[in-house]
VOFI-250068 format. One record per residue (C-alpha): residue in one letter; y, x negated, z negated. Coordinates in nm, 3 decimals. Layout:
<recs>
a|Y|X|Z
...
</recs>
This chain:
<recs>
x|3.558|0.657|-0.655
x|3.396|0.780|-0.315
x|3.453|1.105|-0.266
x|3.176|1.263|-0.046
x|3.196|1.653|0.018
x|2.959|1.913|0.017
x|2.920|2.270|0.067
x|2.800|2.328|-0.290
x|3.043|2.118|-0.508
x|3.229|1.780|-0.467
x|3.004|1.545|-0.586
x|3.211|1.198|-0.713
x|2.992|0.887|-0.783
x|3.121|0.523|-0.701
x|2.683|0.421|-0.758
x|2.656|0.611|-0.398
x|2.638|0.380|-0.068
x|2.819|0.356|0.171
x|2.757|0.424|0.566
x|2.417|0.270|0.642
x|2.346|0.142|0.269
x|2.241|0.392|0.053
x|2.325|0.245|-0.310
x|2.644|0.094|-0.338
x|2.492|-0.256|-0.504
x|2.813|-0.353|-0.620
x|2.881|-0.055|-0.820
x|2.494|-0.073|-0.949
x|2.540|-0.473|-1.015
x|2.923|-0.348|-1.234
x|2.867|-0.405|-1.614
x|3.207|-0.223|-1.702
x|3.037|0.090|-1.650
x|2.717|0.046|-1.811
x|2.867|0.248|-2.155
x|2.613|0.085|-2.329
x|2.533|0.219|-2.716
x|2.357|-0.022|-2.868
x|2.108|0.204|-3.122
x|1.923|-0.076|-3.267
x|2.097|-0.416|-3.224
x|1.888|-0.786|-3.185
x|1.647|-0.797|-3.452
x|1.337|-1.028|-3.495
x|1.030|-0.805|-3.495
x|0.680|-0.997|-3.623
x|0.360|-1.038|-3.490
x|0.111|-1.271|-3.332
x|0.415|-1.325|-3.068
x|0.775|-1.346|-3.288
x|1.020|-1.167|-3.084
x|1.352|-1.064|-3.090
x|1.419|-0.674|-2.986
x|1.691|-0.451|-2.915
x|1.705|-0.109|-2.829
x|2.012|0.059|-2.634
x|2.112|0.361|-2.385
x|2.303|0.315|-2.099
x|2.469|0.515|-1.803
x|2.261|0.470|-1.461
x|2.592|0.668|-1.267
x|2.687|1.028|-1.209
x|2.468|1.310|-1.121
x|2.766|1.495|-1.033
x|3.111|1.500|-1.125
x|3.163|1.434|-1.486
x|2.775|1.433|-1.575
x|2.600|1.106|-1.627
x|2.277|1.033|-1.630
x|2.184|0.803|-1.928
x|1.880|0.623|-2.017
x|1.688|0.414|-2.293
x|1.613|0.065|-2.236
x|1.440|-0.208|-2.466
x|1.492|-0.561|-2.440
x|1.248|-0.800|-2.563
x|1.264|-1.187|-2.546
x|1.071|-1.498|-2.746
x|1.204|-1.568|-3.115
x|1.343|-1.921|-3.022
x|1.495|-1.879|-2.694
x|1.695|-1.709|-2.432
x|1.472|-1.547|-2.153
x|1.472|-1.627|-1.799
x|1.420|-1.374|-1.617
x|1.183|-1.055|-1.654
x|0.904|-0.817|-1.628
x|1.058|-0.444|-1.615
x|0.815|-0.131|-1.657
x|0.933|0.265|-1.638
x|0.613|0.401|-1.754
x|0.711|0.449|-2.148
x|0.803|0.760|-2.285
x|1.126|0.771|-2.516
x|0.966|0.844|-2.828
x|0.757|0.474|-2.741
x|1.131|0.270|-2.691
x|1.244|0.426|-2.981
x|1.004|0.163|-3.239
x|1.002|-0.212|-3.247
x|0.735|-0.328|-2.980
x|0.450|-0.497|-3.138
x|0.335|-0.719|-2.856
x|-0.076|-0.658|-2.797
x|-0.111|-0.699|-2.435
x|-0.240|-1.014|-2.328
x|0.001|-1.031|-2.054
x|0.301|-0.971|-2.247
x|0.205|-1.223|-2.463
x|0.149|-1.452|-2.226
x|0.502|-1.446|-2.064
x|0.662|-1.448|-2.344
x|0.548|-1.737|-2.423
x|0.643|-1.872|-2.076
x|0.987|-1.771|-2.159
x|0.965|-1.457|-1.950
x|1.169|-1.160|-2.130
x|0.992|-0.781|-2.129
x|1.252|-0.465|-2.020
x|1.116|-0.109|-2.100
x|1.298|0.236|-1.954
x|1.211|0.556|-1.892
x|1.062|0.700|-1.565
x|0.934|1.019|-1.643
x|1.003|1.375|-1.584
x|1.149|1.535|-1.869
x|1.231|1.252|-2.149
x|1.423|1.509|-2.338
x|1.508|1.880|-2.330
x|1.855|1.784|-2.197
x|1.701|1.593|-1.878
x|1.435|1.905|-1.818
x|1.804|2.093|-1.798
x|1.949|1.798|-1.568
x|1.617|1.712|-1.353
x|1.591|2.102|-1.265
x|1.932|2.125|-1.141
x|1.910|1.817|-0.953
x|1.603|1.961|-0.754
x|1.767|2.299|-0.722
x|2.089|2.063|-0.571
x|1.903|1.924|-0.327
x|1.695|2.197|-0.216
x|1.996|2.382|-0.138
x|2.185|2.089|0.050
x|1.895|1.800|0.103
x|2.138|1.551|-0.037
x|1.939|1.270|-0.130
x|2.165|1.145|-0.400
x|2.043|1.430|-0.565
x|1.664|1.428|-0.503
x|1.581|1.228|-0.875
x|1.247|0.957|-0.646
x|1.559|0.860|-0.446
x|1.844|0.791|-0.596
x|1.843|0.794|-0.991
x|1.481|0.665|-1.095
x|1.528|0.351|-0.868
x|1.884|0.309|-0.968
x|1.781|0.340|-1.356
x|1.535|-0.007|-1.315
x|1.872|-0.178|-1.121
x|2.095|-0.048|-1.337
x|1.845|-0.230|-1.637
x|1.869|-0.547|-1.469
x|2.252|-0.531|-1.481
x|2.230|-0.443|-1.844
x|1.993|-0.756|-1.963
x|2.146|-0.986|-1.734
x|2.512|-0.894|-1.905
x|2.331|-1.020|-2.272
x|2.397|-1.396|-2.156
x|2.316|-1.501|-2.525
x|1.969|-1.342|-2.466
x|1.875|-1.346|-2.086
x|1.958|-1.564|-1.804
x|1.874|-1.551|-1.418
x|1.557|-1.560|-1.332
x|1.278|-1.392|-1.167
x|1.251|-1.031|-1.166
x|0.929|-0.867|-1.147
x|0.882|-0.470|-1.159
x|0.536|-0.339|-1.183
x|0.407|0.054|-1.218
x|0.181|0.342|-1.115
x|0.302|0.631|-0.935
x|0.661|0.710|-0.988
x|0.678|0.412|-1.147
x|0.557|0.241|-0.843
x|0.734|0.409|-0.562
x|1.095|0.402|-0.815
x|1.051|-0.034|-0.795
x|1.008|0.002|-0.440
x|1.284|0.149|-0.366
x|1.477|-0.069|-0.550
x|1.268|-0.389|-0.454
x|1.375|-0.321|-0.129
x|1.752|-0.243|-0.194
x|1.807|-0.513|-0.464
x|1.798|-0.890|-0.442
x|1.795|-0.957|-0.770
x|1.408|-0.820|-0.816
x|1.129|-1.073|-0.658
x|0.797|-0.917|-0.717
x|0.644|-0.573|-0.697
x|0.278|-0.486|-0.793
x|0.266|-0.062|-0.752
x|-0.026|0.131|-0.772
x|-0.062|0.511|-0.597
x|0.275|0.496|-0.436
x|0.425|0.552|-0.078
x|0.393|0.250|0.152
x|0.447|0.268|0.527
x|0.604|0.488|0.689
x|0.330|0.732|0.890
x|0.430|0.975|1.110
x|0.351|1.262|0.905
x|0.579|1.109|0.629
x|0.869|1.196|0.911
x|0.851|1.588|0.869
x|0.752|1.649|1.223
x|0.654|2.023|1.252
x|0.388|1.981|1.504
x|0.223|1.715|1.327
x|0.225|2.006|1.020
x|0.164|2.275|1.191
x|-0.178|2.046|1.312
x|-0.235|1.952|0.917
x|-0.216|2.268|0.797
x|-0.502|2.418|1.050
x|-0.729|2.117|0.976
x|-0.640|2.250|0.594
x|-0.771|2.576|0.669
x|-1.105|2.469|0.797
x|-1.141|2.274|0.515
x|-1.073|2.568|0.258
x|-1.318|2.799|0.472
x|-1.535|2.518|0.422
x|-1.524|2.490|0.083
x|-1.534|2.901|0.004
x|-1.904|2.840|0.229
x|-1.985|2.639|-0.059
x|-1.921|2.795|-0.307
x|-1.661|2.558|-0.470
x|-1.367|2.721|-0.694
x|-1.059|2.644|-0.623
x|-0.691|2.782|-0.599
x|-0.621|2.818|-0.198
x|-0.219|2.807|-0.248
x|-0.222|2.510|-0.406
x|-0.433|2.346|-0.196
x|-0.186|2.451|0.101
x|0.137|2.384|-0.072
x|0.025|2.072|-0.270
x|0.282|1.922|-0.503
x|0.279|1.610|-0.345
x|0.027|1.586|0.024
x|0.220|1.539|0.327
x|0.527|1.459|0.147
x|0.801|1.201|0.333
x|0.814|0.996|-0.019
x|0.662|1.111|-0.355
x|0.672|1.517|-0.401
x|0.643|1.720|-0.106
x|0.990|1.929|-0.083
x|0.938|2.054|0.261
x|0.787|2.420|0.162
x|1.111|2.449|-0.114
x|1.327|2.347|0.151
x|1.179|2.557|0.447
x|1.212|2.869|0.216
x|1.559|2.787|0.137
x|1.659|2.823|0.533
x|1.642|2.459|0.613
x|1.445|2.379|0.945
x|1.227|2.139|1.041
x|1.449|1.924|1.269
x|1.686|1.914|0.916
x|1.365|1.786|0.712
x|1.300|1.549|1.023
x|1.667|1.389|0.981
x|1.661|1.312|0.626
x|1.328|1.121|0.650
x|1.465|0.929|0.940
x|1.813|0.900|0.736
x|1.531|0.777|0.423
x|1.301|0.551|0.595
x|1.479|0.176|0.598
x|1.525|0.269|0.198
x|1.209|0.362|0.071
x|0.939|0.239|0.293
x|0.801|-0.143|0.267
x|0.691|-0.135|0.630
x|1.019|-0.060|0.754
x|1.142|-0.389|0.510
x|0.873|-0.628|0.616
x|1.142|-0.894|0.799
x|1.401|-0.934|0.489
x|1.116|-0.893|0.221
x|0.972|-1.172|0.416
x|1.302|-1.368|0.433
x|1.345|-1.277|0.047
x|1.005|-1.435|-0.032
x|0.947|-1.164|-0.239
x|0.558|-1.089|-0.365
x|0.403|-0.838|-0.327
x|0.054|-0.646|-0.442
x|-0.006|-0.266|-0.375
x|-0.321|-0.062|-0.535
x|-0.285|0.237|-0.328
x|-0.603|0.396|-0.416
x|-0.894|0.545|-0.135
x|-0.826|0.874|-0.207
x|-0.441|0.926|-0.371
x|-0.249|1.187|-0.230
x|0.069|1.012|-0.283
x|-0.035|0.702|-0.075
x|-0.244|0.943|0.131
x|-0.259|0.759|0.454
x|-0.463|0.473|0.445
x|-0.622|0.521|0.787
x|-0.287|0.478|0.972
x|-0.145|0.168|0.732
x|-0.435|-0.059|0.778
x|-0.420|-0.007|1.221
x|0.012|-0.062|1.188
x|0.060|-0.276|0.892
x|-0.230|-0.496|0.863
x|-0.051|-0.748|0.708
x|0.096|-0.585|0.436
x|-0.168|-0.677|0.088
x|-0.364|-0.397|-0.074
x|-0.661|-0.351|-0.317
x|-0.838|-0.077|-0.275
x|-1.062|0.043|-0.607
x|-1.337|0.265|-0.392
x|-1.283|0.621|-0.475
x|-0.962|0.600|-0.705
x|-0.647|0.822|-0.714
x|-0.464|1.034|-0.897
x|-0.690|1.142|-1.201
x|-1.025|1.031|-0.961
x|-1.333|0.925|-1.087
x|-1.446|0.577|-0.994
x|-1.704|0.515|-0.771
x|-2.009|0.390|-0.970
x|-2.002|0.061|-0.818
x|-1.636|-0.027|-0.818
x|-1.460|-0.298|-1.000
x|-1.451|-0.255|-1.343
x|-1.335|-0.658|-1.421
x|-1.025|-0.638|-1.217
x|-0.705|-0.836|-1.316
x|-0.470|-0.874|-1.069
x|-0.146|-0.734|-1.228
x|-0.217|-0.999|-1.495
x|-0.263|-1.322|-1.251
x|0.008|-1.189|-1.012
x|0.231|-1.178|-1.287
x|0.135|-1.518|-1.407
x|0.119|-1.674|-1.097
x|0.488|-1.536|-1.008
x|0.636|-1.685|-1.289
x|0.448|-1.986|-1.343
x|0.399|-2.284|-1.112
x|0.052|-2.395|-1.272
x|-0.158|-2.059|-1.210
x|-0.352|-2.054|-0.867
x|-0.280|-1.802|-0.606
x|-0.435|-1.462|-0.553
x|-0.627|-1.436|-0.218
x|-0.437|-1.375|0.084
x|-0.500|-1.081|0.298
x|-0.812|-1.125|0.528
x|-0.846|-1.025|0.948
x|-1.099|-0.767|0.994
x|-1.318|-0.684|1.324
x|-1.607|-0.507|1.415
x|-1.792|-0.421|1.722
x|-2.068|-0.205|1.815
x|-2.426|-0.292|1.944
x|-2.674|-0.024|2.008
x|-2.635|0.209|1.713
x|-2.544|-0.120|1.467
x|-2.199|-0.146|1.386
x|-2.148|-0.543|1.301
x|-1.871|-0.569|1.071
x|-1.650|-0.960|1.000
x|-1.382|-1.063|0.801
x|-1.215|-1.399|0.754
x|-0.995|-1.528|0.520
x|-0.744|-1.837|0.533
x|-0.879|-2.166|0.494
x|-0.690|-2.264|0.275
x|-0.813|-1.952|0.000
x|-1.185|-1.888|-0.072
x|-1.320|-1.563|-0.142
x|-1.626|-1.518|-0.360
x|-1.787|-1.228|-0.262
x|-1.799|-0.951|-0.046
x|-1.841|-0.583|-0.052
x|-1.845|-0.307|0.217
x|-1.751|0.019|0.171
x|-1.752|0.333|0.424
x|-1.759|0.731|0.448
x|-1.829|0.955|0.773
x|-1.571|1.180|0.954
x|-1.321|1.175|0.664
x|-1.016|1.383|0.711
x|-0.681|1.331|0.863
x|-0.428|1.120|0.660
x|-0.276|1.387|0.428
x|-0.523|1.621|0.424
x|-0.691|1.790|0.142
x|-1.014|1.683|0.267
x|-0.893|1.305|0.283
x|-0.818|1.325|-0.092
x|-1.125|1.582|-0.174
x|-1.453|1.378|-0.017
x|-1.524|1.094|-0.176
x|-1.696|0.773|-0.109
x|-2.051|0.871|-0.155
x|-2.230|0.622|-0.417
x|-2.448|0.476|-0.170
x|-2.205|0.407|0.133
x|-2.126|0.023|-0.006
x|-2.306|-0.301|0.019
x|-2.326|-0.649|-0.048
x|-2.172|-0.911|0.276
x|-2.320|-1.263|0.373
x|-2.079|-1.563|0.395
x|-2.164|-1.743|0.722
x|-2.009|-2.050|0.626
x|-2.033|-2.188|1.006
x|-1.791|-1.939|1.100
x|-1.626|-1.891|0.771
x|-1.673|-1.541|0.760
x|-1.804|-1.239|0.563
x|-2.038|-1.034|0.748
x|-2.283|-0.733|0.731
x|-2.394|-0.462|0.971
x|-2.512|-0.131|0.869
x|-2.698|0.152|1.105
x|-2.420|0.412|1.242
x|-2.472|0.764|1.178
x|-2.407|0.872|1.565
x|-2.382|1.226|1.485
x|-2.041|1.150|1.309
x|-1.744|1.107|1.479
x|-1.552|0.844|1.323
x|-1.614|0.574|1.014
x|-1.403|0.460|0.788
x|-1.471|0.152|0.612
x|-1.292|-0.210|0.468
x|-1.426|-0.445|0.233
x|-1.326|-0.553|-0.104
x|-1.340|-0.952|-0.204
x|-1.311|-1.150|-0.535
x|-1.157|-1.467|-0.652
x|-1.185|-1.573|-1.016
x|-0.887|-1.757|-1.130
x|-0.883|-1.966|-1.492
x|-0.537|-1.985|-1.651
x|-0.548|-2.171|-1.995
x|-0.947|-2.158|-2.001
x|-0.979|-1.779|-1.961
x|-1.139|-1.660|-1.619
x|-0.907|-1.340|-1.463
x|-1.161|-1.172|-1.169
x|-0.876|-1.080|-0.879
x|-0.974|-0.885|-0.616
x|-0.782|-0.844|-0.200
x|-0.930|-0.611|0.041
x|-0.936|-0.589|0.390
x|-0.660|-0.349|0.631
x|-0.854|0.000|0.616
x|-1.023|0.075|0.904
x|-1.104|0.386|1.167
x|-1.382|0.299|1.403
x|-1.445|0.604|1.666
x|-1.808|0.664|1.699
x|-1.779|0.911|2.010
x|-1.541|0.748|2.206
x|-1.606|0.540|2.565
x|-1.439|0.213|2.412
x|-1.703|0.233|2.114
x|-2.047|0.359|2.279
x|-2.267|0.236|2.503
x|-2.438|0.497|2.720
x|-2.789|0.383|2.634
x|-2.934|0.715|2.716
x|-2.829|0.670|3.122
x|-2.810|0.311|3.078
x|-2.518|0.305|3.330
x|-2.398|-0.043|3.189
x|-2.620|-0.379|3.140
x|-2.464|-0.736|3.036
x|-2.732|-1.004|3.074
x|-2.670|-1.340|2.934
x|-2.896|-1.562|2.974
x|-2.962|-1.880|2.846
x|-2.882|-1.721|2.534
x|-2.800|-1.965|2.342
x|-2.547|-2.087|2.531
x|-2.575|-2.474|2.621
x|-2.361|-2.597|2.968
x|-2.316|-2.309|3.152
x|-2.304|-1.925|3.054
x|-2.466|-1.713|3.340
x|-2.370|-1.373|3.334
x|-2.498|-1.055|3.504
x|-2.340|-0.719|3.538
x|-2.438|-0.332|3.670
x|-2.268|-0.028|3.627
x|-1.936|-0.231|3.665
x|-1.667|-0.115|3.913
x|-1.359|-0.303|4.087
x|-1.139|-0.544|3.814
x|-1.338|-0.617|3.564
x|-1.195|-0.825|3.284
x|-1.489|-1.080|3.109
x|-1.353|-1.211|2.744
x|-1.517|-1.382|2.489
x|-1.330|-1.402|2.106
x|-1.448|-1.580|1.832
x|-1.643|-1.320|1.603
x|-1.325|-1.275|1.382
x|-1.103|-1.169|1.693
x|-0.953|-1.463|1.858
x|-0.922|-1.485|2.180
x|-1.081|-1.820|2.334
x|-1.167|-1.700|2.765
x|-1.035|-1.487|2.975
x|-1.082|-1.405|3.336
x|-1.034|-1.101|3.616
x|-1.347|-1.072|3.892
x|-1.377|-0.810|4.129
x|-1.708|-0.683|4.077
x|-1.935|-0.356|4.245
x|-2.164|-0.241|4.056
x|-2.395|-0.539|4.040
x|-2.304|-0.903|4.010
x|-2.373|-1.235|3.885
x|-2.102|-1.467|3.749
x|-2.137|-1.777|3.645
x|-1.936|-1.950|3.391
x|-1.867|-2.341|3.392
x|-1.703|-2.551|3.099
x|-1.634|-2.313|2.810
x|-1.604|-2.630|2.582
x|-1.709|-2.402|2.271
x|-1.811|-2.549|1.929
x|-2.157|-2.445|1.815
x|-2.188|-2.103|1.690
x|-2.189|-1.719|1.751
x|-1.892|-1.540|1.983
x|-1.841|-1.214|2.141
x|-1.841|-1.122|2.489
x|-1.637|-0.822|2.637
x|-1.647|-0.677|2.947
x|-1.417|-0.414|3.076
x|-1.383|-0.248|3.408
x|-1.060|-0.087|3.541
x|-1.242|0.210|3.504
x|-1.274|0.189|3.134
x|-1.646|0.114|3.115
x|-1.684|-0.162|2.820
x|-1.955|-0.346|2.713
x|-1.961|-0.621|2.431
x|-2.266|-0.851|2.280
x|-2.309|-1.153|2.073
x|-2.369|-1.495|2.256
x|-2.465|-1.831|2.047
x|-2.361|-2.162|2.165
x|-2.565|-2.443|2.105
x|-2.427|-2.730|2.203
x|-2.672|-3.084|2.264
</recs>
């Protein structure tokens, strides 16, 4: 037993890490301490799939000295065979585990047949009136010492889906290694991450409104607050203007906005006589457990899949803005207007399947792959904002669809989850298959400050002659309408780029006013790339010429940019004889 003291109680719990880890995986991975009561043993249960069920409870760890925390769990595997490996879902109630499974879903059935087994637990507030009683003095626990071992998103709810694992993978008559995937919605999407990230045993995560990256409001800075909560209050006086109804506390002290990982506990904890700088060190202490971006390098070395459905406007995964600039590369879908208990915007995709093929495709060699995620860029001409995104050769998107809102608030605000996509800020993209890109340009509202936009794209897989539409989008994106690097001061028209021949054939001839001193001149392939680069000294008007760019025919962007600051960027086509 480790023995770690507190000024409350003593709290004993051999599940609890030790120095940098947080979960002690060896304890979690221990089968002598499952207690497992088996409550209904193996049985074959009928149906259109034959399977063979059993239903148990078994001890996750210690709360606290002497009280355990136990859950539910059902097994399910095919009639005929052991399973190898698993798909494990939280988001069943008790009363649902307690009766046989008859397997509907056309997923289940699907990897069952593939010799995939099904584990079901309990994530959930409340399952009984005797976890109300132990959930409520957990919180109360950890609002008086922010221990995290007792905060339940931390510690327990991950460490009920490992602690599953080691309970089907001691039934070697009925389940041997395999893959592991865990899949959920809120809770039950942020629980699997946590444990995706601290157990080896699990390869594949698809989670829907949960915490991602780790954004520096997630890191309880009090400034960065302090800043939040005055945006919040010109929102609210914005809202009484309109007449909207509305409850301004909770609003300001939102259960879950703002929050370092799932509910917000920073007003509790405040209250309680904790400061800031204390709320600061636990979500630095947190941060290489619970966040993916933090986890990027031994997820990677893990191979491990992944597929997040964070939602535009959730207010768990409320900082979409700041994950597409930092973490690009981690993949997202993004359902336009969706969140906890949103309405969908009227032109969103209803056909989506992507838990289904990611699931297939994870444990099945013959089922194609999901798109990757695409690079996105944009630049400005004029008042058009031209807008490209480009996949991977080697995956081919169908279609593409643009979708963007005005000035939308800060990440975490109640404005960010409030305004909504409008219904007609989306439209259709053009493949330009000489470039191999999506494209489409729409007119800028200049009185706005900022856009926000990214574009969804589909790929239709066929698995066993049925056609599943999967969807990818594009890193989120915040494009500054007001700023020097974004506008062009056509009013003055203190900067000109000529190019001329335009299209491009042998040389590129280039002519400049408004420049000052060190001017870079760059031109990038339309998705980004960088392909020329060169420093001139340059005042205010010049002529450059450029010699033996080598380019293949088609369209590229040219950037200029002065030591100054002063930018200027415009299309160029080569056309090579």
């Amino acid at each position: 037993m480790i023995k770690i003291f507190f000024p409350i109680l003593l709290l004993v719990n051999s599940f609890y890490g030790y120095a940098n880890n947080f979960f002690n995986m060896e304890a979690i991975r221990d089968t002598s301490t499952l207690d497992i009561e088996i409550i209904d043993d193996w049985h074959i249960v009928e149906g259109v799939v034959r399977t063979r069920q059993q239903y148990i409870s078994i001890n996750v760890g210690e709360l606290w000295e002497g009280q355990s925390y136990r859950i539910p769990v059902r097994f399910i595997v095919p009639v005929d065979s052991k399973a190898t490996g698993m798909h494990i879902t939280g988001g069943n109630t008790a009363k649902e585990l307690v009766s046989d499974t008859i397997i509907s879903s056309a997923l289940d059935k699907m990897l069952l047949r593939s010799g995939v087994g099904l584990v079901r637990t309990v994530i959930q507030n409340g399952i009984n009136a005797e976890q109300v009683s132990l959930q409520d003095a957990m919180n109360a626990l950890f609002i008086e010492t922010l221990n995290p071992y007792y905060y339940i998103q931390y510690w327990a709810w991950p460490a009920t889906i490992m602690r599953s694992i080691t309970a089907a993978y001691k039934d070697t008559s009925y389940f041997a290694k395999g893959k592991v995937l865990v899949s959920g919605t809120s809770k039950n999407g942020t629980s699997p991450t946590i444990a995706l990230i601290n157990d080896t045993r699990i390869t594949a995560l698809h989670a829907a409104f949960s915490a991602i990256w780790d954004s520096p409001l997630r890191y309880a800075i009090e400034e960065d607050h302090i800043s939040l909560h005055n945006e919040n209050l010109e929102y609210i006086n914005y809202l009484k203007q309109t007449g909207a109804e509305f409850v301004e506390e909770e609003l300001l002290r939102h259960e879950f906005l703002a929050g370092t990982f799932g509910t917000n506990y920073n007003h509790d904890a405040l209250e309680k006589g904790h400061s800031w700088d204390s709320l600061h060190a636990l979500a630095e202490r947190m941060a290489d457990v619970v966040f993916i971006s933090r986890n990027k390098q031994q997820l990677a070395n893990r191979k491990v899949d992944m597929l997040f459905h964070p939602g535009t406007h959730d207010y768990v995964a409320y900082d979409m803005a700041w994950g597409g600039t930092n973490h690009p590369d981690i993949p997202i879908y993004m359902k336009a207007n969706t969140g906890h208990g949103n309405t969908l915007h009227d032109s969103a995709e209803l056909d989506e399947k992507n838990l289904t093929v990611f699931a297939l495709n994870h444990f099945n060699n013959d089922v194609d792959e999901l798109l990757t995620t695409p690079t996105i860029v944009s630049h400005r001409e004029g008042n058009t904002l031209h807008i490209s995104v480009k996949f991977d050769p080697a995956t081919a998107a169908e279609t593409g669809r643009l979708w963007w809102m005005y000035d939308r608030g800060s990440d975490g605000s109640i404005s960010y989850i409030m305004e909504m996509i409008p219904s007609e800020n989306t439209k259709s993209m053009w493949f330009n298959a000489q470039s191999n890109t999506w494209e489409t340009e729409i007119e800028l509202n200049t009185s706005a400050s900022h856009i926000d936009f990214y574009t969804n794209h589909r790929k239709t897989i066929s698995y066993k002659s049925v056609e599943y539409p999967t969807y990818i989008s594009s890193p989120y994106q915040r494009f500054s309408i007001a700023t020097a690097n974004s506008i062009i001061d056509d009013e003055n028209n203190l900067l000109k780029v000529s190019v001329f021949p335009n299209p491009v054939k042998e040389q590129l001839n280039i002519s400049l006013h408004g420049f000052e001193g060190k001017t870079s001149i760059s031109i990038f392939t339309i998705i980004g790339n960088l392909l020329y680069s060169e420093n001139r000294n340059t005042n205010d008007s010049n002529d450059i010429s450029i010699k033996n760019l080598n380019l293949d025919n088609g369209v590229y962007l040219l950037k200029i940019i002065d030591e100054t600051g002063n930018i200027k960027d415009t299309k160029i086509v080569v056309e090579n004889q």
